[in-house]
C-alpha angles and dihedrals in degrees: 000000000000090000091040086071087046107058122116086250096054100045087053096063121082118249091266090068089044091051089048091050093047094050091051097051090046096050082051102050089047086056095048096046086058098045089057082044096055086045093050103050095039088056088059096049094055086048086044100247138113120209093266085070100042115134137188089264095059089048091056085041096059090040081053090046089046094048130027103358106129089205091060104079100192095044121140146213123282118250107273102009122130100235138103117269140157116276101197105054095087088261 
């Protein structure tokens, strides 16, 4: 992100356009936290657990659900694996 800012394009622009492309980044990175944290809680409630009772098997078994699970329709694909997967759905 560092060399995103950087870039001849971006040092070129005044502090207005800065503040408007780190509000934005940062809107997007607080959406997509609570996205993995609705996933993630509502995970636990199918499997009757709240995050107080979270273990190290419900953590593989929502890595499983996420991403190889035939029964997710929307899983994707594991960081650093070879095959298709959405690219929109916050993987």
């Amino acid at each position: 992100m560092n060399a995103f800012f950087t870039t001849n394009p971006m040092t070129s622009r005044g502090p207005d356009t800065w503040r408007k492309y780190a509000y934005a980044l940062g809107l997007w990175l607080w959406l997509w936290l609570w996205l993995w944290l609705w996933l993630w809680l509502s995970f636990l409630a199918v499997r009757g657990r709240d995050w107080q009772q979270a273990v190290a098997a419900d953590v593989e078994a929502f890595k499983f659900w996420r991403t190889a699970d035939p029964a997710n329709p929307h899983r994707c694909w594991a960081a650093g694996s070879r095959g298709p997967g959405p690219a929109h759905d916050g993987c």
